[in-house]
N, C-alpha and C positions, 0 to 999 in steps of 0.2 A: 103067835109071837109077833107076827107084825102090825098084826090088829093093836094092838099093845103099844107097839113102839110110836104108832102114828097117835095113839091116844093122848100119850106121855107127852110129843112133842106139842100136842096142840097146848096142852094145860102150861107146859112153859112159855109161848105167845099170849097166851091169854092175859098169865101174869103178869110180862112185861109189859106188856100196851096197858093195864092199871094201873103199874107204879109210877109210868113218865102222863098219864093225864093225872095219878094226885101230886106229883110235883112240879103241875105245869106254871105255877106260880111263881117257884122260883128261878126256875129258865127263864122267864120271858115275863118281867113284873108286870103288871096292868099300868101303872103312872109311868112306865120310862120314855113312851110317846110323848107324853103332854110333859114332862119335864126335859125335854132336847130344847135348843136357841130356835128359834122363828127365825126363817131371815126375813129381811128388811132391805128395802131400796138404796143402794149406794146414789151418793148426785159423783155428777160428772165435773174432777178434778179443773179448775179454770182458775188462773190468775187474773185481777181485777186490780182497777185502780176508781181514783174519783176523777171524775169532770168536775173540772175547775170553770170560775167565772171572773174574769180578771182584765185588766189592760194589756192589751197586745196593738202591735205595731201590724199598720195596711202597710206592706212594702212589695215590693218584687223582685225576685233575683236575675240576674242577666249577666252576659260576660263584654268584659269590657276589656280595653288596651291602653297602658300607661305610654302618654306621649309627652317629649318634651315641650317644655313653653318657647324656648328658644335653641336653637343648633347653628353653630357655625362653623363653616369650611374654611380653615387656615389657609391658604395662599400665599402665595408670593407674586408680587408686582414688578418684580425685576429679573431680566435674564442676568445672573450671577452663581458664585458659590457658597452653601454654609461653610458658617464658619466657627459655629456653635450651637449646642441643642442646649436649654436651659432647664428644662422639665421633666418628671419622670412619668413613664408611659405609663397614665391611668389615672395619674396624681389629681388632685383637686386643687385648683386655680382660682387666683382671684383674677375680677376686672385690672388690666393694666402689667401684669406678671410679663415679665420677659419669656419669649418661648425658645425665638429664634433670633440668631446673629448669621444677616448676610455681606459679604464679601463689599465694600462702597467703595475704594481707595479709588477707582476709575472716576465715580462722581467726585468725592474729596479732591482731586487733582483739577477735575477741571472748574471747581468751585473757586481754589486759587487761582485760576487762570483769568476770569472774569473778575473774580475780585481788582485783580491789578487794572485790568483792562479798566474798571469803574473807576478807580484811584485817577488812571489818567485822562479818562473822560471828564469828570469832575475837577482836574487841574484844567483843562485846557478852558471848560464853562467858565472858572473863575477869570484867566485870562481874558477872554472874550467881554465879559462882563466891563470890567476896568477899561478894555478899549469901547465899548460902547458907552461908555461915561464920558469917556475922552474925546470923542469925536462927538456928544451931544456941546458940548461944550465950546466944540473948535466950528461946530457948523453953524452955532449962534452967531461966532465971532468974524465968520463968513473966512474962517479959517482953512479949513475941511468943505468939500462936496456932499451934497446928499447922496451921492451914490458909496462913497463911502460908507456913511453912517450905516444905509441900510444895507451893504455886505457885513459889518458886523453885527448889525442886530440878527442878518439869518445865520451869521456863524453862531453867536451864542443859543439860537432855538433846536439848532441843527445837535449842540451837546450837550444841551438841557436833554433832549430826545434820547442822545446816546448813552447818557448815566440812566435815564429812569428805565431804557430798554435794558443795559447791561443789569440794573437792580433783576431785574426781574425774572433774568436765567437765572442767575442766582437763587432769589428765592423758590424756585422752580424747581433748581436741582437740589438747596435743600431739603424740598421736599421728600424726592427721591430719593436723598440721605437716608428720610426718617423712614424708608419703605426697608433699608436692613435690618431695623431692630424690630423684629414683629410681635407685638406683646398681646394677649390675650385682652378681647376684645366687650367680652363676658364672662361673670362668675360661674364655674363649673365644672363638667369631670371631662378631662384632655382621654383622646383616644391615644393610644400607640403613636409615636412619632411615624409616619411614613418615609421620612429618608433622615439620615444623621450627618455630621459633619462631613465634607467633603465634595457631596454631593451636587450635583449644577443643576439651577432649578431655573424655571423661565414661568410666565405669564399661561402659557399654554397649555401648560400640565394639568391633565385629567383631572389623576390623583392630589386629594390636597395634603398638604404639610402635615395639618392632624385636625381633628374634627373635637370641638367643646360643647358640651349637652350640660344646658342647663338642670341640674340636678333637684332642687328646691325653691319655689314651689314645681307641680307637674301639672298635667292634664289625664285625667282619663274618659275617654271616651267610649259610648256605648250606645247601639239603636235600643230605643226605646217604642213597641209596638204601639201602634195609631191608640188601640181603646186604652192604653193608660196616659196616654195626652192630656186630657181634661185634668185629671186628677192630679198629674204633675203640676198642672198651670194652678189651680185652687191650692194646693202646697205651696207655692211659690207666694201666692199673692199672700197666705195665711201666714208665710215664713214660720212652719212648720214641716218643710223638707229636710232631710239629711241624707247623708250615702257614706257608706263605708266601702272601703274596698277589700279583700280578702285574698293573700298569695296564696296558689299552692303551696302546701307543706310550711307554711307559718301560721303560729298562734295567735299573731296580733292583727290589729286591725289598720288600717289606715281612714281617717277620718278627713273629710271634706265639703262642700258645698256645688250647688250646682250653679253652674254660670253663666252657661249659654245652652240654648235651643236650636236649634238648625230651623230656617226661615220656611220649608216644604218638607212635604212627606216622599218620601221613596215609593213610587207608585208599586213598582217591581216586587219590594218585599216587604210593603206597610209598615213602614217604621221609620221613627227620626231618629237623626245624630244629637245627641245629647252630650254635653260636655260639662265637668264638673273638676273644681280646683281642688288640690292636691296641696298642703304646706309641706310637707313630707320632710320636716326637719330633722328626722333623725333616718333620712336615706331609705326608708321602707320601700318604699316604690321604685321600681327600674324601670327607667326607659324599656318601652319593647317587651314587657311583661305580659302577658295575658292573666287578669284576675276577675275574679265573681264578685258584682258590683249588687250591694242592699241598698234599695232606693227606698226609703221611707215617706209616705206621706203624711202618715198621721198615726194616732193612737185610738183606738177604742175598745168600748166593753165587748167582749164576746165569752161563751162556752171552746173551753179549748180540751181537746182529750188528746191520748197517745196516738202517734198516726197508726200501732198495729191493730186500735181498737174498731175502726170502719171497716166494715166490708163491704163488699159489691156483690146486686144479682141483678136480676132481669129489671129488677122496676128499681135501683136505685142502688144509693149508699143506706147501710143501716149499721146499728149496732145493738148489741146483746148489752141490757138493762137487767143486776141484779137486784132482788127484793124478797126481804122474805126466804130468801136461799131458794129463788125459783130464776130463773134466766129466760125474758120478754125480749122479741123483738123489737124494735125501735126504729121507725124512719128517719134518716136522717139529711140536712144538707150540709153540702162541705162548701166554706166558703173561700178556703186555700191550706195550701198543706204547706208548711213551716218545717225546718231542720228538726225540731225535737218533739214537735206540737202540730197537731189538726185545728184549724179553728172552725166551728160552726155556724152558718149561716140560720138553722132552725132544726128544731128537734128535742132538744135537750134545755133544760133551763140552771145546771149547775146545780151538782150537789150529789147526783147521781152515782150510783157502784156501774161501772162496764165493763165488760173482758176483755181482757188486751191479750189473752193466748187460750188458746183450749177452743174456740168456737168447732172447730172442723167436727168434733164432734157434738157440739149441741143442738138443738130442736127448740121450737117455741116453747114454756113454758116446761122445758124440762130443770130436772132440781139439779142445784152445781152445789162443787165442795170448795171454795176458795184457797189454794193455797201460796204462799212466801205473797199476800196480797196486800193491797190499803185499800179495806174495805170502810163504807158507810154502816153505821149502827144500824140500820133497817135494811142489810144483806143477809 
């Protein structure tokens, strides 16, 4: 019996391992291999742009300081009191504006005083006068002594003297009149009054009355390092220079010319003081600004690319050249780097695809996929 059962069971293995080899064809087709995708090499995802070949500006950036052309300290010349502010603190003045009114009535009084004093000095000359007629006349006639005549010629010299000295307190103290009305001396921006009416001011005070900055045109000035010397001066002679100035946190520019040179170089920190005018008619510029000053010298042809397209390693700058959807390294020289733009001293000759993002992961001659890019037809 169990000879039997063992028999039975092998002939049902038997069977089964024949019917799954003759339907091995349809389990497992023979073409399902060769009909699966291949893969195929991805490139490596990189944004590119072209190198441009265009006119760009040789300049350099440096910070510089807006200074007035002119500033003046209001004063007072007279120990007295205001007796009027005329200005508003901060206001813009013209040459000649009234600022201040000081207290004069002390001079005004003794102005009449000498005045009268002149009146009769001047009565008595004429007096004088008429008797030295009269005794020219009586001493001819052997009328009169000569020691007469000449007491009255030195009385009338005596007040010829005394009018033209009395004249001249006078004009003296009108002067010192004109030291109450103090009126702005230059056009420009008045600071804060420092004292108002009431106030007793003299000659000796520190503090002045209020300080006038000339506002239009300005100065800015800036060192300018030794090696771009030369090139400032070939600018200059070529009148081909410019300079703009740039505030923080403003859009606009301020546009000017260069004026002056400082005569030596700063041995200490190799640099000259450069000075450039300012029209600054519409107030751009403040005194005591600190602003990023674009010295232009000239214009030339160059290759200019994005500055994130340069890299750096051991032997240099380079950058990644597309072609063909393959990414070359590229030696490069930089010949300054610009706000928006790299320009090229050698390397590139324009016209070229290069990657401005994605290098970190490329290799020489590895394949890229360009993408949101501005590629050249032969990338």
């Amino acid at each position: 019996m169990k000879k039997r059962t063992v028999l039975v069971g092998l002939a049902v293995v038997l069977a089964l391992a024949g019917g799954a080899f003759a339907t091995r064809d349809i389990w497992n087709p023979p073409a399902a291999v060769a009909q699966g995708p291949r893969p195929q090499a991805r490139g490596v995802p990189v944004v590119t742009a072209v190198a441009e070949k265009k006119k760009v500006p040789v300049q350099v950036e440096l910070l510089g300081t807006v200074t007035p052309i002119a500033s003046v300290a209001v004063k007072s010349r007279l120990e007295t009191e205001i007796i009027g502010v005329h200005f508003e603190d901060g206001a813009m003045v013209k040459q000649g504006d009234l600022l201040f009114t000081l207290d004069g009535r002390a001079i005004e009084a003794q102005v009449r005083d000498l005045e009268a004093v002149l009146i009769s000095a001047k009565a008595q000359l004429e007096q004088n006068q008429r008797d030295l007629e009269r005794y020219v006349e009586l001493v001819a006639k052997n009328a009169a002594t000569q020691v007469q005549l000449n007491n009255t010629r030195t009385q009338v010299n005596i007040w010829r003297a005394t009018s033209s000295s009395t004249s001249a307190k006078i004009e003296n103290l009108k002067v010192l009149l004109s030291y109450c009305t103090i009126r702005a001396p230059i056009a420009g921006r008045a600071s804060m009054a420092a004292v108002k009416a009431g106030n007793f001011v003299r000659p000796a005070d520190v503090a002045p009355l209020a300080t006038i900055i000339q506002a239009a045109p300005v100065y800015v000035a800036f060192a300018l390092p030794q090696n771009n010397l030369p090139a400032l001066r070939q600018a200059l002679s070529a009148e081909t220079a410019t300079i703009q100035a740039v505030i923080p946190g403003e859009t606009r520019r301020a546009s000017g010319h260069v004026s002056m040179i400082e005569n030596s170089i700063d041995a200490g920190t190799g640099t000259v003081t450069v000075r450039a005018t300012m029209p600054n008619a519409d107030g751009l510029l403040w005194p005591g600004t600190l602003v990023r000053v674009m010295l232009t010298f000239r214009e030339e042809t160059a290759v200019v690319v994005p500055p994130t397209a340069v890299q750096m390693s051991q032997t240099g700058s380079f950058i990644f050249v597309v072609k063909n959807g393959v990414a070359s390294v590229q030696p490069v020289k930089v010949a300054r780097v610009m706000q928006t733009e790299t320009v090229l001293e050698g390397g590139l000759e324009g016209g070229e695809t290069v990657v401005t993002d994605g290098q970190l992961r490329l290799t020489n001659g590895a394949r890229v996929a360009p993408r949101g890019s501005n590629t050249a037809s032969g990338s």
